[in-house]
C-alpha positions as CSV (number, residue, x, y, z in Angstrom):
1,X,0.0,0.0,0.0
2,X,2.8,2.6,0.9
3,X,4.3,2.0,-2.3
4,X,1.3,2.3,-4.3
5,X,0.5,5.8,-2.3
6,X,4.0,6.8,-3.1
7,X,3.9,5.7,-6.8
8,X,0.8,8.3,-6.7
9,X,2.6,10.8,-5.4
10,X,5.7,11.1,-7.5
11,X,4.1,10.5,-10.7
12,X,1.5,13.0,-9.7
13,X,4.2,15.5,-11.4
14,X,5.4,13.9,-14.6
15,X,1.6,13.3,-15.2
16,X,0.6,16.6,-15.3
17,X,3.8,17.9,-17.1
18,X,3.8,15.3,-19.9
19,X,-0.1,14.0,-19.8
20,X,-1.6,10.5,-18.3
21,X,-0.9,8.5,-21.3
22,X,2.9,8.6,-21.7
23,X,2.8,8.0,-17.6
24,X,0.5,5.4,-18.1
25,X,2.2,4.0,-21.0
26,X,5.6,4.0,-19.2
27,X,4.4,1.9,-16.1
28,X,3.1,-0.8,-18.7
29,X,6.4,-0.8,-20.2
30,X,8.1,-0.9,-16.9
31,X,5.9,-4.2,-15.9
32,X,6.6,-5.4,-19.0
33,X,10.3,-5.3,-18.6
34,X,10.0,-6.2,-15.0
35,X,8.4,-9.7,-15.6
36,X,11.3,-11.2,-17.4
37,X,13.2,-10.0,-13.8
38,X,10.7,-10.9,-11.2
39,X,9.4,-14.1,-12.3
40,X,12.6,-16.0,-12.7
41,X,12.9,-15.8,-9.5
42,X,10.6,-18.5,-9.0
43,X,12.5,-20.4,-10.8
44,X,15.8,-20.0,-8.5
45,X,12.8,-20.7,-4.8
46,X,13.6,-17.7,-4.2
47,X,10.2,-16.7,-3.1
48,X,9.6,-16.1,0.4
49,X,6.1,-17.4,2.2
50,X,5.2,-13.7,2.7
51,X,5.7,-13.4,-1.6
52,X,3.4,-16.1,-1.5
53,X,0.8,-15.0,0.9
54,X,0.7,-11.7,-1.2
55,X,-0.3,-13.7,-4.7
56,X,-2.9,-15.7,-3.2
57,X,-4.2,-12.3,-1.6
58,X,-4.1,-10.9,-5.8
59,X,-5.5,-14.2,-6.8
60,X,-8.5,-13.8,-4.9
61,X,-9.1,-9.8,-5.4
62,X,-7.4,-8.9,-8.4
63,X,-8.9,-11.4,-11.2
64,X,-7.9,-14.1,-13.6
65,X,-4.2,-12.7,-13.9
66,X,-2.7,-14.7,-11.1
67,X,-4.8,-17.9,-12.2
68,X,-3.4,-17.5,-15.3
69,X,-0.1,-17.3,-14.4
70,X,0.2,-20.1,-12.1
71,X,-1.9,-22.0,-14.9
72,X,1.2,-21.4,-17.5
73,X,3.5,-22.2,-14.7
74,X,2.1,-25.5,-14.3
75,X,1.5,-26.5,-17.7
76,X,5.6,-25.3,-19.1
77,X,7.2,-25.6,-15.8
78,X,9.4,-22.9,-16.6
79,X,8.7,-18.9,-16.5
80,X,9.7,-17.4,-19.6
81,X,5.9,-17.9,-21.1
82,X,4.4,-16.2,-17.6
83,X,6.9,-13.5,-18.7
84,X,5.6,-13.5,-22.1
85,X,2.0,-13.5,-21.0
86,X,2.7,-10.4,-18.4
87,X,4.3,-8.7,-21.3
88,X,1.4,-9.4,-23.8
89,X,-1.0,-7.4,-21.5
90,X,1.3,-4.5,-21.1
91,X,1.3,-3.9,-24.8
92,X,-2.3,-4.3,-24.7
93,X,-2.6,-2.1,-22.2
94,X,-0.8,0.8,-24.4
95,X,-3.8,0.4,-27.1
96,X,-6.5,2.1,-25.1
97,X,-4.5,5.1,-24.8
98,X,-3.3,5.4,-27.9
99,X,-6.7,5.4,-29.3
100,X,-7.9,8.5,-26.9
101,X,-5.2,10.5,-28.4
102,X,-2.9,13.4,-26.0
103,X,-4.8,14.4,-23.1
104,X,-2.3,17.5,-22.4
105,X,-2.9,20.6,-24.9
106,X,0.5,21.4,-27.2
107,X,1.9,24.5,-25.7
């Protein structure tokens, strides 16, 4: 939660400078990226109870995501297609965006 409120907070900034959608599309990007980082990780066990604790939490209040996930885990046993799958909705995320056009006026 503290990160989230501080995520807020300091893109509050670049948000208004720039517009929502480059912020927006930035953080998809970032996830994107981040996947082929974070979930190696399981591969190595290096995930601690309190990791785990937080994705069943997600798995119950955030959706299909984290079933999906775990699904892809299961059936390839490795997590370069979980990866793969995380970075497929972050470029679908971008589409939305770029269909609405700048938010910002040109100055």
């Amino acid at each position: 939660m503290s990160g989230w409120t501080a995520g807020t907070i300091g893109l509050a900034a670049p948000s208004d400078t720039v517009g929502r959608h480059p912020v927006f599309a930035a953080g998809a990007v970032v996830a994107g990226e981040r996947s082929f980082v974070v979930f190696p990780l399981a591969d190595t066990r290096g995930l601690s109870l309190l990791t785990l604790g937080r994705q069943l939490a997600n798995a119950v209040g955030d959706g299909w995501a984290p079933l999906i996930t775990v699904a892809l885990l299961n059936v390839e046993g490795r997590t370069i297609p979980v990866s793969t799958y995380v970075s497929a909705v972050a470029v679908l995320v971008l589409k939305p965006p770029a269909l609405l056009g700048p938010t910002k006026e040109s100055s």
